[in-house]
DSSP file (Angstrom, degrees, kcal/mol; ACC not computed):
  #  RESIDUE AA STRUCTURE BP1 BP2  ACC     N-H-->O    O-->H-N    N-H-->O    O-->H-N    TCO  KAPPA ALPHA  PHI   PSI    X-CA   Y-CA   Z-CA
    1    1 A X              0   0    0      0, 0.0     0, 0.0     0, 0.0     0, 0.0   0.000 360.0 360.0 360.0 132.5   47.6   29.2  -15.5
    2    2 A X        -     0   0    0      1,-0.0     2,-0.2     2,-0.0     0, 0.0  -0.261 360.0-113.4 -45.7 150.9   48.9   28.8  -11.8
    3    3 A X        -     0   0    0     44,-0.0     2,-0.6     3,-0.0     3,-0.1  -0.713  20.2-144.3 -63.9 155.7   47.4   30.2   -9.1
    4    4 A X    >>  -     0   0    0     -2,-0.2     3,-2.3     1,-0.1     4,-1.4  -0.864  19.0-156.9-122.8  91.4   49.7   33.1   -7.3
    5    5 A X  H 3> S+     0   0    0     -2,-0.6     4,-0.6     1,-0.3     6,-0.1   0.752  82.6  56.0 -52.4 -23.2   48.8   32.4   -3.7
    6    6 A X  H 3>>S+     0   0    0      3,-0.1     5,-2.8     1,-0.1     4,-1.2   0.754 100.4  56.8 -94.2  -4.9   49.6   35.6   -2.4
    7    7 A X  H <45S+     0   0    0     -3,-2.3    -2,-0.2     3,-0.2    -1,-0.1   0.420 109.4  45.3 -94.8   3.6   47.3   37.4   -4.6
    8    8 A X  H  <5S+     0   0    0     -4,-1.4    -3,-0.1    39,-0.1    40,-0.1   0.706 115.6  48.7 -90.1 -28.9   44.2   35.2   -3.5
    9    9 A X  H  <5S-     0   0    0     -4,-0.6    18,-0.2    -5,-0.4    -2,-0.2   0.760 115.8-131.1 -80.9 -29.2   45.7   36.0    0.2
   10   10 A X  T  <5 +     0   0    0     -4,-1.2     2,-0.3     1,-0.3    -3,-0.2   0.761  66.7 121.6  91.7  26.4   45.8   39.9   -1.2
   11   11 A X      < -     0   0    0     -5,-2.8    -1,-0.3    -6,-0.1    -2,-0.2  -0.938  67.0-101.1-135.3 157.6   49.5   40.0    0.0
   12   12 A X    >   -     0   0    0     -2,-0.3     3,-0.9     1,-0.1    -1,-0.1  -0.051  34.2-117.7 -40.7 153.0   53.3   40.6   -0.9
   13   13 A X  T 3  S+     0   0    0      1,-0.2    -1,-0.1    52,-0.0    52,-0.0   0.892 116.1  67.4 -58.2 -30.4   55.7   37.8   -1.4
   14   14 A X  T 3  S+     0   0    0      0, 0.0    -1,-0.2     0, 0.0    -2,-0.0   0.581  81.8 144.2 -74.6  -8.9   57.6   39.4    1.7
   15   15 A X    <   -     0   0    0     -3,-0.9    -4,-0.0     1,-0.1    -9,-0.0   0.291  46.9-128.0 -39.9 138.8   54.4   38.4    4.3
   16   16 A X     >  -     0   0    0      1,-0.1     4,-0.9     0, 0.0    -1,-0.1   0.045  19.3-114.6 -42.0 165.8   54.7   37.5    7.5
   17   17 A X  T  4 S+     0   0    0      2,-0.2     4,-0.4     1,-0.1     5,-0.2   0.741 125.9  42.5 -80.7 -28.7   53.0   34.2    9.1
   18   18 A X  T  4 S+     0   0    0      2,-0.2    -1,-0.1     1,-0.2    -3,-0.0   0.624 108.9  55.3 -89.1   3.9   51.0   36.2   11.0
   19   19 A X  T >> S+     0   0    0      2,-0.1     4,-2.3     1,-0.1     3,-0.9   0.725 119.1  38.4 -95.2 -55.1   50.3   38.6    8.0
   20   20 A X  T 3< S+     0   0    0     -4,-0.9     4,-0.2     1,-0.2    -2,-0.2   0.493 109.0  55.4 -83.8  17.2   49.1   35.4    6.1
   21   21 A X  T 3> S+     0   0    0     -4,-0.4     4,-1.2     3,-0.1    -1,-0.2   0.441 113.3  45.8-125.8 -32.4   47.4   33.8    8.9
   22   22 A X  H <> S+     0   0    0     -3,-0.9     4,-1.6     2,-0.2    -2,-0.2   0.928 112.8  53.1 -86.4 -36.1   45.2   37.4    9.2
   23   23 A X  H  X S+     0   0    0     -4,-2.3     4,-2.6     1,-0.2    -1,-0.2   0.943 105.7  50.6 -52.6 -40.4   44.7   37.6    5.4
   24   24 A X  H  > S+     0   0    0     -5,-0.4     4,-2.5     2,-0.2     5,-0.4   0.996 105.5  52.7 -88.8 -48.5   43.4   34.5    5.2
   25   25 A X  H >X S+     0   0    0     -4,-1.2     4,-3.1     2,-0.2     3,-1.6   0.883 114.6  52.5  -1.8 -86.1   40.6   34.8    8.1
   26   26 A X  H >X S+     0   0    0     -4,-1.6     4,-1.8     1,-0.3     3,-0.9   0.834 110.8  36.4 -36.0 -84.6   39.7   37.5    6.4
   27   27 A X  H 3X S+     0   0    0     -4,-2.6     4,-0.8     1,-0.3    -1,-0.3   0.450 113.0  54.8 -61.1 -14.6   39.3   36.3    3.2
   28   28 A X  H << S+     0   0    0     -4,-2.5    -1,-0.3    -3,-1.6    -2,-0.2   0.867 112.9  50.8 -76.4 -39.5   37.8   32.8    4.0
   29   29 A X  H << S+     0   0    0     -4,-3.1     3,-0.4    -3,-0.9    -2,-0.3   0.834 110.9  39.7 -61.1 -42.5   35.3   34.7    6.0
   30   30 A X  H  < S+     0   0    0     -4,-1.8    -1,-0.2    -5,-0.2    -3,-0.2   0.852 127.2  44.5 -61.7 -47.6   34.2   37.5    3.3
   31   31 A X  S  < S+     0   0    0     -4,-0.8    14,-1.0    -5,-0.3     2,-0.6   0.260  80.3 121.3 -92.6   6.8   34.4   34.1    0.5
   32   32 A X    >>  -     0   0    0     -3,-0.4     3,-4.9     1,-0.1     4,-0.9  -0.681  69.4-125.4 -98.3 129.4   32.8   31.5    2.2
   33   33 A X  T 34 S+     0   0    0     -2,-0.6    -1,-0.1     1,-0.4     9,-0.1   0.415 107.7  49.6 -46.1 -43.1   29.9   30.0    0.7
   34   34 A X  T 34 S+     0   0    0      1,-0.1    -1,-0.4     3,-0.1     3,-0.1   0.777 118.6  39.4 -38.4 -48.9   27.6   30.4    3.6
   35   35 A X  T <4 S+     0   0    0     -3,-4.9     2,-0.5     1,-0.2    -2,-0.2   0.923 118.5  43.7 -93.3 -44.4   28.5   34.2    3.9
   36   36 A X     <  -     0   0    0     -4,-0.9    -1,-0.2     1,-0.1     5,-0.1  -0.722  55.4-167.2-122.1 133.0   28.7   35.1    0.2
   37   37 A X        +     0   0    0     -2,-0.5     2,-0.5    -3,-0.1    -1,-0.1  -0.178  39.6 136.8-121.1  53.1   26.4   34.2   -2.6
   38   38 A X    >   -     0   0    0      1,-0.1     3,-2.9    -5,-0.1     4,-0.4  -0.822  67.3-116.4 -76.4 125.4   28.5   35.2   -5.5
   39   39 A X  T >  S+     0   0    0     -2,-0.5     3,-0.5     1,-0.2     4,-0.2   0.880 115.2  35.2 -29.0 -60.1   28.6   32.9   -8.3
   40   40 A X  T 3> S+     0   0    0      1,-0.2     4,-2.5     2,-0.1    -1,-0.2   0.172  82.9 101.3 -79.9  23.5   32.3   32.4   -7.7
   41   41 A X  H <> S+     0   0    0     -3,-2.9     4,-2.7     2,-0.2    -1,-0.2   0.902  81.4  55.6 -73.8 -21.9   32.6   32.6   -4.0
   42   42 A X  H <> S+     0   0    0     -3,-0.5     4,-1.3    -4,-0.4    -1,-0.2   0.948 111.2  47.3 -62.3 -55.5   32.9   28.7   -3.8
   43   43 A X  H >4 S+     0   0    0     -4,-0.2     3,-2.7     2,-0.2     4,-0.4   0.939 114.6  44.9 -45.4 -72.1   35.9   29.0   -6.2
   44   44 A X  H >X S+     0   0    0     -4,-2.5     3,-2.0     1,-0.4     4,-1.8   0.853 111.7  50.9 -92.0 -47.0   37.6   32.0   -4.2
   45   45 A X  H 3X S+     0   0    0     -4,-2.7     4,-0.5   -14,-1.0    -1,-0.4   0.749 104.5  53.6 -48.0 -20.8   37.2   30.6   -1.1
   46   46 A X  H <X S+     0   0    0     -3,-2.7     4,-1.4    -4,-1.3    -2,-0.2   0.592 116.5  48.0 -82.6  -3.4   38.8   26.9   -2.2
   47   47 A X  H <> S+     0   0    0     -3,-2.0     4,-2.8    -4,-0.4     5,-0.2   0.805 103.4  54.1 -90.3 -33.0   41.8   29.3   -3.3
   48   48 A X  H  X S+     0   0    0     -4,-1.8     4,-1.2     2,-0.2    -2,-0.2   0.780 115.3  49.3 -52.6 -32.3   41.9   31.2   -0.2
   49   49 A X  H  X S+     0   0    0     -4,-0.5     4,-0.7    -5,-0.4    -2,-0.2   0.917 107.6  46.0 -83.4 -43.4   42.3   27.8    1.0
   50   50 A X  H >X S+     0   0    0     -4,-1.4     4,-1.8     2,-0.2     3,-1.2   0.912 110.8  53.6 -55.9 -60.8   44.6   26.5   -0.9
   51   51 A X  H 3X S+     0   0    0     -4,-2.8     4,-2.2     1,-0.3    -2,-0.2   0.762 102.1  61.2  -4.6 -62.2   46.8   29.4   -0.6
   52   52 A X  H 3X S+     0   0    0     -4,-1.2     4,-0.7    -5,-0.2    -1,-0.3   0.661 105.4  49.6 -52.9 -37.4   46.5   29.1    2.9
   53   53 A X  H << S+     0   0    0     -3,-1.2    -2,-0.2    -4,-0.7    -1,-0.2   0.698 110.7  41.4 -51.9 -51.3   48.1   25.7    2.7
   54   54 A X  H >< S+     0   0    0     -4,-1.8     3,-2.9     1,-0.1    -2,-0.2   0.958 115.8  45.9 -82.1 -55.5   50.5   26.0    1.1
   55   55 A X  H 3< S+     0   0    0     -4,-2.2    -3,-0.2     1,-0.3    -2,-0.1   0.611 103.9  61.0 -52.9 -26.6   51.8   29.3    2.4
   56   56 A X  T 3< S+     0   0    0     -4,-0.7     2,-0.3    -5,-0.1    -1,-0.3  -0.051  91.0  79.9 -92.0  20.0   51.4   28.6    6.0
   57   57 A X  S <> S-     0   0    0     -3,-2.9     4,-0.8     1,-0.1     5,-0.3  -0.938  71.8-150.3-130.7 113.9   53.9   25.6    5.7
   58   58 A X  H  > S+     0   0    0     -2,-0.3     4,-1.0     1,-0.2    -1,-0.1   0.572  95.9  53.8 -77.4  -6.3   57.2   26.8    5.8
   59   59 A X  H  > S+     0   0    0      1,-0.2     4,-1.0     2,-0.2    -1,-0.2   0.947 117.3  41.3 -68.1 -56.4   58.4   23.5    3.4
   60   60 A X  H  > S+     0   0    0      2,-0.2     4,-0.6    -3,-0.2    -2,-0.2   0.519 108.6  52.3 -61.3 -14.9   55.7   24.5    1.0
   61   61 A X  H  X S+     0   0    0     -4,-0.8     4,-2.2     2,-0.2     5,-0.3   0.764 112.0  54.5-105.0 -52.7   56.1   28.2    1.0
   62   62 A X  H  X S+     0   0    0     -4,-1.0     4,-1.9    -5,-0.3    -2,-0.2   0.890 111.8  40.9 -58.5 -33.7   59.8   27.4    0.2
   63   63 A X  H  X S+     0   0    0     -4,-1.0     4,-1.6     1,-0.2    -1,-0.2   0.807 115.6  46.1 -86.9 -18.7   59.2   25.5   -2.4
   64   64 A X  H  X S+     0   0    0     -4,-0.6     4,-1.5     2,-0.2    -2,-0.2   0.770 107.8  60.4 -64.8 -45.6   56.5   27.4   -4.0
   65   65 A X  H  X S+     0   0    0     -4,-2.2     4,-3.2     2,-0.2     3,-0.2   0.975 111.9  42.5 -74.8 -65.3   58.6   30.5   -3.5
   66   66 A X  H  X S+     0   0    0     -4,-1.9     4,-1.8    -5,-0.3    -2,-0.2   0.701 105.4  51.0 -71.2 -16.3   61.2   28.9   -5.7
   67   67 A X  H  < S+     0   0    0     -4,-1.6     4,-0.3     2,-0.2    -1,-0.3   0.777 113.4  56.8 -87.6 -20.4   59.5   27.4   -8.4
   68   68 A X  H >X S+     0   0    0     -4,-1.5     3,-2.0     2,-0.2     4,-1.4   0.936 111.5  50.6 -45.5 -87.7   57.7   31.7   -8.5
   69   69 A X  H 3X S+     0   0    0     -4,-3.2     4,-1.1     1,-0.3    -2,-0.2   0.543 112.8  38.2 -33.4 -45.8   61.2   32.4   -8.8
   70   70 A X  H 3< S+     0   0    0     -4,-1.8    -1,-0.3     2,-0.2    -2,-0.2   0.061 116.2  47.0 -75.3  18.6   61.8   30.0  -11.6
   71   71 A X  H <> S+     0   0    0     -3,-2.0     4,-1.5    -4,-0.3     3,-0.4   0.556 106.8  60.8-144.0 -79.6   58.6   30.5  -13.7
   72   72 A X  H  < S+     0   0    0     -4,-1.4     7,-0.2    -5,-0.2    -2,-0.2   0.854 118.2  37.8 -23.5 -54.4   59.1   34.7  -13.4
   73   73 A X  T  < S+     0   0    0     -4,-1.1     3,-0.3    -5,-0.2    -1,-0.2   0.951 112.0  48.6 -71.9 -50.8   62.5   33.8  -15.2
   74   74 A X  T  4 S+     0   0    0     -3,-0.4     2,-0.8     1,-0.2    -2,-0.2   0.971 132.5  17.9 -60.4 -57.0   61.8   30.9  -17.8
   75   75 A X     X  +     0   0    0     -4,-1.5     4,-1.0     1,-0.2    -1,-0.2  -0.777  68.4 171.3-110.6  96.7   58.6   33.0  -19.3
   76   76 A X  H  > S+     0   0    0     -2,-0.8     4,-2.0    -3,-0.3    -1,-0.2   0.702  72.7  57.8 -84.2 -41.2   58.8   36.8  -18.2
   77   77 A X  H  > S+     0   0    0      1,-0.2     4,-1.2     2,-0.2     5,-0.3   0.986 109.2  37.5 -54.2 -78.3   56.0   37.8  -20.5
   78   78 A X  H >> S+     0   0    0      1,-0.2     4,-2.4     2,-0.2     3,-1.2   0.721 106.4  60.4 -50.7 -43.6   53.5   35.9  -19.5
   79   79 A X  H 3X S+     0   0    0     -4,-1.0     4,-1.3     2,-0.3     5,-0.3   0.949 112.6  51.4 -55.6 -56.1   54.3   36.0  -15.6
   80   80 A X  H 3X S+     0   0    0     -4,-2.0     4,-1.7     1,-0.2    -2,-0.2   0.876 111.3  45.5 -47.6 -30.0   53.6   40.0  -16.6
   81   81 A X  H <X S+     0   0    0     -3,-1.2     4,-0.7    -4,-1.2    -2,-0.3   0.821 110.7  48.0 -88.6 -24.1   50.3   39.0  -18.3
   82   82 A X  H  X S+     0   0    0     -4,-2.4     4,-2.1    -5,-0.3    -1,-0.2   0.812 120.4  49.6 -97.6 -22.9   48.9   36.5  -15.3
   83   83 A X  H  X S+     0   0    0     -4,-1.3     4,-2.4     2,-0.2    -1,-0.2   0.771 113.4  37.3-135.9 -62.3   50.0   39.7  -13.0
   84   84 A X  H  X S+     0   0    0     -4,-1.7     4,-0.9    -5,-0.3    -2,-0.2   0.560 116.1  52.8 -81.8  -4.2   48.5   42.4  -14.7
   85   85 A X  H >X S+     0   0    0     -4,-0.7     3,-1.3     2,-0.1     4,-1.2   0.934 109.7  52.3 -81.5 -45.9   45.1   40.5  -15.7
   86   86 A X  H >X S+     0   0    0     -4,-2.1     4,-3.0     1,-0.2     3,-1.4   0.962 112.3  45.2 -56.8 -47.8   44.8   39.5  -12.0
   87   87 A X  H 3X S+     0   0    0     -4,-2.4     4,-1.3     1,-0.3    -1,-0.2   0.715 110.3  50.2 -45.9 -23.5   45.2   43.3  -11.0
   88   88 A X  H <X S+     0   0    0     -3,-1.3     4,-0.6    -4,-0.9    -1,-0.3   0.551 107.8  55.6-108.0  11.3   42.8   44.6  -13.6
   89   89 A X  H << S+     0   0    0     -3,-1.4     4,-0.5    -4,-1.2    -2,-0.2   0.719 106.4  52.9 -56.3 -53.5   40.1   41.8  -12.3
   90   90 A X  H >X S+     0   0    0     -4,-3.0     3,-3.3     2,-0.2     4,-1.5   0.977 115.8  45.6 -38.2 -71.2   40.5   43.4   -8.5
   91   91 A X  H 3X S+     0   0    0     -4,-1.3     4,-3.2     1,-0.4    -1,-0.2   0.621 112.1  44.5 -47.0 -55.6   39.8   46.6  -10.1
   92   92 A X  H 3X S+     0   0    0     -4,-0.6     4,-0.9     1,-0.2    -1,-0.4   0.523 113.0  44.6 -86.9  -0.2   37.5   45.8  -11.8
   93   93 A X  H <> S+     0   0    0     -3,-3.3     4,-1.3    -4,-0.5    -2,-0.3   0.686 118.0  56.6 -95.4 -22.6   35.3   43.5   -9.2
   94   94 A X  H  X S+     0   0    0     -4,-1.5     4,-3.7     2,-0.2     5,-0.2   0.984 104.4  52.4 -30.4 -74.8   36.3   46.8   -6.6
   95   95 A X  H  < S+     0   0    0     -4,-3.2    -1,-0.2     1,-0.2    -2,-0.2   0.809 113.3  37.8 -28.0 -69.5   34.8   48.9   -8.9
   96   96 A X  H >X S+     0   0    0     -4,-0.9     4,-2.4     1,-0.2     3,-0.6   0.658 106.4  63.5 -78.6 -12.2   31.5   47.1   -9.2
   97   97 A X  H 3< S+     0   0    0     -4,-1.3     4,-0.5     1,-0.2    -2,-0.2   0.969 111.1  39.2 -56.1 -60.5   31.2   46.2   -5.6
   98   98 A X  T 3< S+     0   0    0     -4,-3.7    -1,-0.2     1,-0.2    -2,-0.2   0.155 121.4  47.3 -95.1  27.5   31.1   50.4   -4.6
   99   99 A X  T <4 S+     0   0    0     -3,-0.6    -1,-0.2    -5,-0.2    -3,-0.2   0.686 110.5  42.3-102.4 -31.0   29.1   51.0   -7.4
  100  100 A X  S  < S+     0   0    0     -4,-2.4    -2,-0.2     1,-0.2    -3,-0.1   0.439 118.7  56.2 -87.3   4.8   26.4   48.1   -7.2
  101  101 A X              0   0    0     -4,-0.5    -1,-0.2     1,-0.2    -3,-0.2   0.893 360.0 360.0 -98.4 -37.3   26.4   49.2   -3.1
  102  102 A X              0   0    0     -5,-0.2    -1,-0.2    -3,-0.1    -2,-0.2   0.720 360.0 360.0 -72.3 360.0   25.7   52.8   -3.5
Protein backbone atom coordinates (compact mmCIF):
# COMPACT_ATOMS: atom_id res chain seq x y z
CA UNK A 1 0.00 0.00 0.00
CA UNK A 2 1.20 3.72 -0.65
CA UNK A 3 1.46 6.09 1.76
CA UNK A 4 -1.22 9.10 1.25
CA UNK A 5 0.95 11.97 2.46
CA UNK A 6 -1.63 14.24 3.35
CA UNK A 7 -3.31 11.92 5.66
CA UNK A 8 0.06 11.47 7.82
CA UNK A 9 0.18 15.45 7.45
CA UNK A 10 -3.83 15.21 8.68
CA UNK A 11 -4.67 17.52 5.70
CA UNK A 12 -6.75 17.99 2.33
CA UNK A 13 -5.25 17.56 -1.05
CA UNK A 14 -6.22 21.46 -1.44
CA UNK A 15 -3.40 22.61 1.45
CA UNK A 16 -1.52 25.37 1.49
CA UNK A 17 2.52 25.48 1.95
CA UNK A 18 2.01 27.09 4.93
CA UNK A 19 -0.94 24.74 5.92
CA UNK A 20 1.61 21.85 5.37
CA UNK A 21 4.54 23.43 6.74
CA UNK A 22 2.18 23.93 10.18
CA UNK A 23 0.93 20.33 10.02
CA UNK A 24 3.96 18.99 9.89
CA UNK A 25 5.62 20.90 13.05
CA UNK A 26 2.97 19.73 14.59
CA UNK A 27 2.98 16.36 13.89
CA UNK A 28 6.86 15.70 13.98
CA UNK A 29 6.64 17.21 17.34
CA UNK A 30 3.69 15.10 18.92
CA UNK A 31 5.62 11.78 16.83
CA UNK A 32 9.00 12.23 17.51
CA UNK A 33 10.76 9.53 19.18
CA UNK A 34 12.10 11.55 22.03
CA UNK A 35 8.68 13.07 22.81
CA UNK A 36 6.41 9.98 22.24
CA UNK A 37 7.07 6.49 23.39
CA UNK A 38 4.49 4.67 21.41
CA UNK A 39 5.48 1.56 19.84
CA UNK A 40 4.85 3.14 16.42
CA UNK A 41 5.90 6.70 16.98
CA UNK A 42 9.37 6.01 15.16
CA UNK A 43 7.25 4.81 12.16
CA UNK A 44 4.76 7.93 12.17
CA UNK A 45 7.23 10.31 12.55
CA UNK A 46 9.54 8.88 9.43
CA UNK A 47 6.11 9.35 7.55
CA UNK A 48 5.45 12.75 8.80
CA UNK A 49 8.78 13.13 7.35
CA UNK A 50 8.44 11.76 4.32
CA UNK A 51 5.30 13.50 3.66
CA UNK A 52 6.92 16.48 4.41
CA UNK A 53 9.28 15.96 1.62
CA UNK A 54 7.64 15.33 -0.73
CA UNK A 55 4.80 17.81 -0.30
CA UNK A 56 6.83 20.78 0.48
CA UNK A 57 8.60 20.54 -3.01
CA UNK A 58 6.45 21.94 -5.48
CA UNK A 59 8.15 19.28 -8.33
CA UNK A 60 7.30 16.54 -6.01
CA UNK A 61 3.95 17.51 -4.83
CA UNK A 62 3.11 17.79 -8.63
CA UNK A 63 4.09 14.68 -9.41
CA UNK A 64 2.76 12.88 -6.53
CA UNK A 65 -0.53 14.78 -6.96
CA UNK A 66 -0.74 13.22 -10.37
CA UNK A 67 0.25 9.75 -10.02
CA UNK A 68 -3.03 10.20 -6.64
CA UNK A 69 -4.86 11.19 -9.59
CA UNK A 70 -3.97 8.24 -11.65
CA UNK A 71 -4.07 5.38 -9.04
CA UNK A 72 -7.86 6.93 -7.66
CA UNK A 73 -8.71 6.07 -11.39
CA UNK A 74 -6.92 2.77 -12.47
CA UNK A 75 -8.25 0.91 -9.08
CA UNK A 76 -11.24 2.93 -7.52
CA UNK A 77 -11.98 0.15 -4.99
CA UNK A 78 -9.16 -0.11 -3.42
CA UNK A 79 -8.17 3.71 -3.32
CA UNK A 80 -11.78 3.60 -1.24
CA UNK A 81 -10.47 0.79 1.00
CA UNK A 82 -6.73 2.40 1.82
CA UNK A 83 -9.10 5.63 2.55
CA UNK A 84 -11.63 4.35 4.68
CA UNK A 85 -9.15 1.89 6.71
CA UNK A 86 -6.94 4.92 7.33
CA UNK A 87 -9.99 6.85 8.71
CA UNK A 88 -11.32 4.10 10.86
CA UNK A 89 -7.55 3.72 12.39
CA UNK A 90 -7.70 7.76 13.38
CA UNK A 91 -10.82 6.87 15.05
CA UNK A 92 -9.98 4.40 16.47
CA UNK A 93 -6.38 5.53 18.02
CA UNK A 94 -8.67 9.01 18.96
CA UNK A 95 -10.86 6.96 20.67
CA UNK A 96 -8.31 5.24 22.83
CA UNK A 97 -6.16 8.22 23.43
CA UNK A 98 -9.41 10.12 25.46
CA UNK A 99 -10.26 7.09 26.91
CA UNK A 100 -6.82 5.71 28.22
CA UNK A 101 -6.33 9.78 29.42
CA UNK A 102 -9.43 10.02 31.49
Amino acid sequence: MNADHYAALGLAANATLADIKKAYRQKAAFFHPDRNDAPDAAQRFQAVQKAYDVLSDEAARQAYDDNRRRNLLDDPLQTAQEIWQTYATDILRSSFKSSSAQ
